[in-house]
C-alpha positions in Angstrom: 144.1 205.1 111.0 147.1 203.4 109.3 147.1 199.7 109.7 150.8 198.5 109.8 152.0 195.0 108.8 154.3 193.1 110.8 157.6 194.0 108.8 158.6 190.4 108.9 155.4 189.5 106.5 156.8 192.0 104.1 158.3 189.4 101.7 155.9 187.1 101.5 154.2 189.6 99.6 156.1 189.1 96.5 156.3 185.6 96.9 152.1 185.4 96.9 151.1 187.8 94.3 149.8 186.3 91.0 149.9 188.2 88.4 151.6 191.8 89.0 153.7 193.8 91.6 154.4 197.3 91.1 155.8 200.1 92.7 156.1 204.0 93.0 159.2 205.2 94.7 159.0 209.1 95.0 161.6 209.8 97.5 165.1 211.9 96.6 166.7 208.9 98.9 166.5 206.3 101.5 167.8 206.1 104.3 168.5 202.2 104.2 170.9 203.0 101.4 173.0 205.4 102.6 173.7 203.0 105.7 174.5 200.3 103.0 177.8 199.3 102.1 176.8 198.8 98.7 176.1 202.9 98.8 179.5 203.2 100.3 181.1 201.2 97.6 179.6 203.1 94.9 180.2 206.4 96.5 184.2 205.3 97.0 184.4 203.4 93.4 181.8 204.9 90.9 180.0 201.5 90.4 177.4 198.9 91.6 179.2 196.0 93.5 177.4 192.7 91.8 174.7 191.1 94.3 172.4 189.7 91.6 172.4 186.2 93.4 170.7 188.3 96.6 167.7 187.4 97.9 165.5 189.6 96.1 166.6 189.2 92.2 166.5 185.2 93.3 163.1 185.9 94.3 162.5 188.0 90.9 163.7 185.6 88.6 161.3 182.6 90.4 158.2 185.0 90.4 159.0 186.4 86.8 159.5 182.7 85.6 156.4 181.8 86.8 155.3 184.8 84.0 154.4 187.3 86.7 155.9 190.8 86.4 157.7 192.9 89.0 157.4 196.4 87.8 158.4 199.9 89.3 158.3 203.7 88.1 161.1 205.2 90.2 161.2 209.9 90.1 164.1 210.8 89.6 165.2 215.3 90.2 166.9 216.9 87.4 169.9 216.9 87.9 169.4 213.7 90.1 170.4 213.7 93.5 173.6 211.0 94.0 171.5 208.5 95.4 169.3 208.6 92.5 172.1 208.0 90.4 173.0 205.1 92.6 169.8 203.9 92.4 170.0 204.3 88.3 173.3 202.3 88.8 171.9 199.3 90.8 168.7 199.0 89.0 170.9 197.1 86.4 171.1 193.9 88.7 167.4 193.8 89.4 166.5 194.6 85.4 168.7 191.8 84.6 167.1 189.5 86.7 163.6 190.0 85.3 162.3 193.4 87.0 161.5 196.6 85.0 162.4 199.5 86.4 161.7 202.7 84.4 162.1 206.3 85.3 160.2 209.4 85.1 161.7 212.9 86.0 159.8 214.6 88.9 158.7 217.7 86.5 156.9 215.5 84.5 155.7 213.5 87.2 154.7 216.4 88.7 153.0 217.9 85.3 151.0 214.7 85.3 149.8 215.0 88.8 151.9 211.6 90.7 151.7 212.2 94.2 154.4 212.1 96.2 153.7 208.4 97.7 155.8 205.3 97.6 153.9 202.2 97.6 153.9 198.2 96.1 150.6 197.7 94.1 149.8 193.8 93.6 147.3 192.4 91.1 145.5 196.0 91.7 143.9 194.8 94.6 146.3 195.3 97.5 148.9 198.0 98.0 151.5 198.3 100.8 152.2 202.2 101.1 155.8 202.9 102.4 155.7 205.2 105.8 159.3 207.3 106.2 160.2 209.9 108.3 162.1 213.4 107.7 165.7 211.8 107.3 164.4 209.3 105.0 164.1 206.6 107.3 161.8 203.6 106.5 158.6 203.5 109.5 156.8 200.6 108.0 154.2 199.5 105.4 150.0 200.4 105.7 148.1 197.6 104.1 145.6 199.2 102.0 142.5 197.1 100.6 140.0 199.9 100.1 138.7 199.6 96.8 138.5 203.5 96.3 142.0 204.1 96.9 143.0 200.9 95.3 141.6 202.0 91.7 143.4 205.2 92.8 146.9 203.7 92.6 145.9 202.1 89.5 145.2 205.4 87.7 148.9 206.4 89.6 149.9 203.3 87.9 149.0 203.6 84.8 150.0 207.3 84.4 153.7 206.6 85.8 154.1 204.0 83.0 152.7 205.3 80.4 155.3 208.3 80.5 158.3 206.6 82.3 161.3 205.9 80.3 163.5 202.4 80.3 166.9 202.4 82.6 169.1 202.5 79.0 166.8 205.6 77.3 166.8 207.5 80.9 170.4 207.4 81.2 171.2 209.1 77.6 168.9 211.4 78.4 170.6 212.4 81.7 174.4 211.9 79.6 172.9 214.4 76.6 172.0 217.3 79.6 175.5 216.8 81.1 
């Protein structure tokens, strides 16, 4: 049986870590983004709104600073789905601000064998796996400290990386298919 944190411990997560967080995200969308105004701007106006002084790149630059690293391997469909691209779009703030987000198109993520799982990894010895239901919809985070499936999201982690691309690279490759 799942054991769920208490959602309002879910930051203090990447505020303890030492060394590494890193993270999966598998999903065609989220639901907290389409209820963002943020999604809304960039559906209205083509671009990103500039938050990079919110809570979480403030967060990134301390922790990244401190010479950890805050690392995620996001799937994207080809051709993406529009909240990829808005994902693609905003991932610009949270690059600048320390974090390296990469991409990997679900073909090859697929070819490789990622499962389809969206989870934080931190100094490969705790993961928090993301729970969502049908519409997308975020239903909380399962601490996981099991060694066997820990060393399981490290081989997830080192396969994603090893093929992922950087933001800049992905996004010729999705301007030279257009």
């Amino acid at each position: 049986m799942a054991k769920f944190i208490d959602d309002s411990t879910f930051g203090s997560y990447f505020e303890a870590f030492k060394h590494t967080a890193w993270r999966l995200e598998t999903r065609r969308g989220y639901g907290s983004d389409r209820a963002s105004d943020k999604y809304r701007h960039y559906l209205e106006n083509g671009e990103v709104p500039d938050d990079s002084e919110r809570p979480w790149c403030l967060n990134v630059r301390a922790q990244t600073g401190q010479g950890k690293r805050i690392e995620r391997v996001r799937i994207v469909d080809e051709p993406p789905t529009r909240e990829q691209m808005y994902l693609l779009a905003a991932a610009a703030a949270n690059n600048a601000a320390g974090e390296d987000i990469r991409n990997l198109w679900r073909a090859d993520a697929e070819r490789i064998g990622l499962p389809s799982l969206d989870f934080w990894l931190f100094d490969s010895a705790r993961a928090l796996v993301l729970h969502f239901d049908d519409a997308d919809g975020y239903l909380g985070a399962e601490l996981v400290v099991d060694p066997a499936r820990i060393v399981e999201y490290c081989q997830v982690r080192d396969a994603a990386w090893h093929h992922a691309s950087r933001r800049e690279e992905f996004l010729r490759q999705i301007a030279s298919d257009a």
